[in-house]
N, C-alpha and C positions, 0 to 999 in steps of 0.2 A: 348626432351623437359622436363624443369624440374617441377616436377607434383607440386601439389599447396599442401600446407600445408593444411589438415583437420580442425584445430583450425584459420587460415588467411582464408578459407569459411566461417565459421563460424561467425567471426568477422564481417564481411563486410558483411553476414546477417545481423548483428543486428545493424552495424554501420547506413546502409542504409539510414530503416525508422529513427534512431536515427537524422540523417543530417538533414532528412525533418523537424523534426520536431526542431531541433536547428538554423536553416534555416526561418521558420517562425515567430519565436521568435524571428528573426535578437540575433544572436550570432554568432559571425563571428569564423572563427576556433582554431586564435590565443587563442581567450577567451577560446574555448573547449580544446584548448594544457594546457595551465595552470591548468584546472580542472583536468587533466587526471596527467600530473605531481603531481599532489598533491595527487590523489589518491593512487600513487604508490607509493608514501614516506607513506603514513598511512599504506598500505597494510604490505610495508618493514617492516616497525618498531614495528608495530601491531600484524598481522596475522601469519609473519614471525620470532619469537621472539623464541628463544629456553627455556626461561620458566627459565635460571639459570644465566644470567646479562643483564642490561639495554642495549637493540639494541642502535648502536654507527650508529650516520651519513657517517661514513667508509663502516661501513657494507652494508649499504641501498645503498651507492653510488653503490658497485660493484651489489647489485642484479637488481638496478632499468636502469643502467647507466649515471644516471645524476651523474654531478660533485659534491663534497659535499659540496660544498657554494651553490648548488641548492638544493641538500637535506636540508641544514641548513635554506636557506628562504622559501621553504615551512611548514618545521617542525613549525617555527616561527608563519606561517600564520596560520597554523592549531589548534596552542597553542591558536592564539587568536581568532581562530573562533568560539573554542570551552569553551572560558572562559565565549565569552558573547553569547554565546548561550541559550536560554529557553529550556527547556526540553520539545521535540516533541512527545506527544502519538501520537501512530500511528492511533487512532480515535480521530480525531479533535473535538472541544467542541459540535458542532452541530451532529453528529454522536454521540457522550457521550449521548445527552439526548434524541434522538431516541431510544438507546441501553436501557438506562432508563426506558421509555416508556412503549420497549415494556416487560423488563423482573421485575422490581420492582412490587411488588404485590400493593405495596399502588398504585399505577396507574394504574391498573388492573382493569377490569370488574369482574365480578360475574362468567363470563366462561374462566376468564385467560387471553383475549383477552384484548390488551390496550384502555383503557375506553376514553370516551370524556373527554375533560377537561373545567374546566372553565377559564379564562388568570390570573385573581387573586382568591386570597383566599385563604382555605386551599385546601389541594389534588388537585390544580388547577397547570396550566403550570409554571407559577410562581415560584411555589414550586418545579418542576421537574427541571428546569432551574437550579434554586440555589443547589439544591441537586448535580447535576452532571455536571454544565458547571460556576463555583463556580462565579465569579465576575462579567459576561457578562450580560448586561441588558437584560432581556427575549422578550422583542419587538423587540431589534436584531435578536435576536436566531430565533423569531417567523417570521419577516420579509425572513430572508432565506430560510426556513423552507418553507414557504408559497412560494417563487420565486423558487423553486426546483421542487414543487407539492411535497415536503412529506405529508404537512398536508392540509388541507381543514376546510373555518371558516363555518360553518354550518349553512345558513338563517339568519334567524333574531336573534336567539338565538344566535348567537356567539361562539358558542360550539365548541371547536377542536376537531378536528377527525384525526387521524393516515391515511395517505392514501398509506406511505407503510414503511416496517420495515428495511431499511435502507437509510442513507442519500447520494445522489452521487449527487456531482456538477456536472456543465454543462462548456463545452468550457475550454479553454485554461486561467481557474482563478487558483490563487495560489492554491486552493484545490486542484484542478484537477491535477497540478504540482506536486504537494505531493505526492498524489495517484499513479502517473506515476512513481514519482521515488520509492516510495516502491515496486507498486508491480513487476516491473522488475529486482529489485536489490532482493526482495524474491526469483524470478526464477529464475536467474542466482544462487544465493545462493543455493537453494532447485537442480539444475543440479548441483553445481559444488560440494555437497557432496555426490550427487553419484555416481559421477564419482572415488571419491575416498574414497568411503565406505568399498570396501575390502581392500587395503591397513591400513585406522583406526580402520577395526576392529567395526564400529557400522552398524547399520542395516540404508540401503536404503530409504530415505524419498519418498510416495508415490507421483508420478509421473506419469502420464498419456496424451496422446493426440486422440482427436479422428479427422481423416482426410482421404477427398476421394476427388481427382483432379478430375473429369469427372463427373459433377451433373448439367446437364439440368438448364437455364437460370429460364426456368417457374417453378421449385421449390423452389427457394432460398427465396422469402417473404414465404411463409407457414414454411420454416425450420427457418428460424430467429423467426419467432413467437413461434415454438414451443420449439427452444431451449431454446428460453431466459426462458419459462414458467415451466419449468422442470428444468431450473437451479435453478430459484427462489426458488419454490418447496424444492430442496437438501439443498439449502444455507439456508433456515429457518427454515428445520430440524434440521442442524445441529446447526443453533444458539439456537436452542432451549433446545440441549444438553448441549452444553458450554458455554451460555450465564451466565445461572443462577450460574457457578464454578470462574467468573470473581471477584474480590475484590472488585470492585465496586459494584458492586451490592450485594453481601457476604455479606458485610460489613467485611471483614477478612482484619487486616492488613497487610501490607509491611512488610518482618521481621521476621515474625513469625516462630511457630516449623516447618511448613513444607516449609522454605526457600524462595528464594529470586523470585520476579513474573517471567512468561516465556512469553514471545511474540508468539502466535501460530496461525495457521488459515489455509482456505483451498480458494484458489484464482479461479475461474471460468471466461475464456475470448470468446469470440466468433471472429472469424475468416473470413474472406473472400478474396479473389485477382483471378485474372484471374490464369487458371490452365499454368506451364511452356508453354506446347509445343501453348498454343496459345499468347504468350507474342514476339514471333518474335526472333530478335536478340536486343532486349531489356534486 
């Protein structure tokens, strides 16, 4: 019997939930062939680049195996995806003035803690808006904000209150789409340099999972509670480290003596499925 490739397990872990979830979005496969084609011409041309002449659609045909009239139309489509494309921070404007919030001293409390705001005026949401989510009308900002439960208006005063120190959408909205696709493309990213860390020669980015198949049905609500509260916990230690080093909030520009910004972070997921051996010949 011929054994299965390690890396085709692998895949087909992750293709799986991938189907379901491009499955419910109705995208049918043809569309996910095109995506995937395409990715493989950026990968060629991009990642695979020896660094001393322009990668040639030759080159990319034989590593991708598409013909190079296929290399050449998606090269084409990628030129124009990325002409008219806007430039995507990876914290969307509503996430920007959470982030705001909670580490800008002018919106601060007297113990450091993000203060209530008032929706106009000075020191007010308003201002926090403009400062960090530059053009978007802050009744926008503040409508999501409020449909999420980040914030809460306070009685009859009106007052905003922070009710918590990041922004996550909900369901299958383009946020959440976004989010999905970063933090996946991070993890495969964050594995597949350590996979080949000794070969480059840099040090292993940390990596960790924590996992135990055989855990009693009647424990799983107390462990989702306490996990989430302990992850929260770390994740706003450490934004509290690297918040305040951000450029935005610095005020430090783009540019400067100590070089060009870094994209960096520390991703936290929670887990669940039935354990193999009770999954049958599923």
């Amino acid at each position: 019997m011929k054994k299965t490739n390690p890396l085709h397990q692998a895949l087909f872990r992750i293709l799986r939930p991938l189907a379901r979830l491009l499955l419910r979005n109705g995208i049918p496969f043809g569309e996910f062939s095109e995506l995937v084609k395409r990715a493989y011409v950026e990968a060629a041309l991009e990642d695979f680049a020896d660094g001393r002449r322009k990668p040639t659609d030759s080159r990319a045909a034989v590593m991708t195996g598409l013909t190079r009239k296929e290399v050449k139309r998606q090269r084409e489509v990628l030129a124009g995806e990325h002409a008219g494309a806007c430039v995507t921070l990876h914290a969307n404007r509503a996430s920007r003035v959470v982030s705001g919030w909670v580490h800008d001293a002018v919106f601060q409390a007297e113990d450091g803690e993000p203060a209530m705001l008032a929706f106009d005026g000075p020191r007010s949401f308003s201002e926090l808006v403009k400062r960090y989510s530059g053009d978007m009308p802050p009744r926008a900002v503040l409508d999501e904000l409020l449909r999420v439960g980040v914030v809460r208006v306070e009685g009859d005063s009106g007052w905003l209150r922070l009710q918590q120190r990041a922004y996550v959408p909900a369901g299958d909205s383009d946020e959440m789409l976004q989010i999905f696709g970063e933090d996946v493309s991070d993890l495969i990213a964050t594995i597949d340099h350590n996979l080949v860390s000794d070969e480059s020669g840099q040090p292993p980015l940390f990596q960790r999972t924590l996992t135990y198949n055989n855990i009693p049905p009647e424990v799983m609500e107390r462990w989702r509670l306490h996990a989430a509260a302990q992850s929260q916990v770390l994740l706003e230690q450490l934004d509290k480290w690297l918040g305040p080093h951000d450029r935005d909030i610095s005020g430090e520009k783009t540019g400067t003596e100590s070089g060009e910004s870094i994209r960096t972070g520390v991703s936290i997921f929670f887990f669940e499925e039935p354990s193999p051996k009770d999954r049958g010949a599923d």
